[in-house]
N, C-alpha and C positions, 0 to 999 in steps of 0.2 A: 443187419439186425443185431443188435446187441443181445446176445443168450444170456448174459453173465443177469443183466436186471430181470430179464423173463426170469427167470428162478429163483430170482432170489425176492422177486413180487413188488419190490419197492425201489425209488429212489428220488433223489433231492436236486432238486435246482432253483437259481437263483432268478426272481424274475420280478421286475420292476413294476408296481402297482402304487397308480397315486403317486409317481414320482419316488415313489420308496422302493429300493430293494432290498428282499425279502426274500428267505430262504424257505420255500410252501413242498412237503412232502408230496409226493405222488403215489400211484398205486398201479400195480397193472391189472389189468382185467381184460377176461376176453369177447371179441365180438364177433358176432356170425355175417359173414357179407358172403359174396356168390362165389368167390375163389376160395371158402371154409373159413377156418375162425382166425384172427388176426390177434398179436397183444397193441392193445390200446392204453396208453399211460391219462390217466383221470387225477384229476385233484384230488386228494384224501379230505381238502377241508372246501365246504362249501364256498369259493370264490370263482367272481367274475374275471376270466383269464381272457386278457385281449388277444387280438389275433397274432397280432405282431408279436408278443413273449408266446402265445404255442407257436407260432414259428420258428422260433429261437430256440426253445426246449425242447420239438423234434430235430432239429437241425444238430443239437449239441449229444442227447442221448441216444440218436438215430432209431428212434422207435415214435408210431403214428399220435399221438397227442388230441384228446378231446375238450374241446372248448364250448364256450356260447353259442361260436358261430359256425361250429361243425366238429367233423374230424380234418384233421391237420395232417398231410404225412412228412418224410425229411424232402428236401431238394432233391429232384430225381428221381424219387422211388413210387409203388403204388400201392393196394390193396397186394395183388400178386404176389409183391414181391416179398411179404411178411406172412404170409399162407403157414397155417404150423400142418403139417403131416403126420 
């Protein structure tokens, strides 16, 4: 898990939409699931984020990513494994 963006609440990545890539700020925020509350990286600006770029941008900031079509987490990881204490 990346603490450095947990704290610091924000951050940026590059993610291809319509063929354009586009530099779309994030936000973290958190969420209650059964293993307690997780940080969750959100779009800060109302866009449809395909699955394949939140894949990418959990993959690259290694924190869970919400999208259209869910929450996204990195390769390998789970709910669990992002549990704040």
């Amino acid at each position: 898990m990346n603490t450095e963006l947990v704290k610091k609440g924000r951050a940026e990545a590059h993610i291809r939409i319509a063929g354009l890539l586009q530099l779309h700020p994030f936000i973290v925020v958190r969420e209650k699931t059964a293993f307690g509350e997780i940080p969750v990286l959100v779009p800060e600006k109302k866009v449809i984020l395909p699955l394949t770029e939140a894949i990418k941008v959990a993959n690259e900031l290694d924190l869970p990513v919400r999208c259209a079509s869910g929450l996204v987490f990195p390769t390998g990881k789970f709910a669990r494994d992002f549990a704040m204490k």
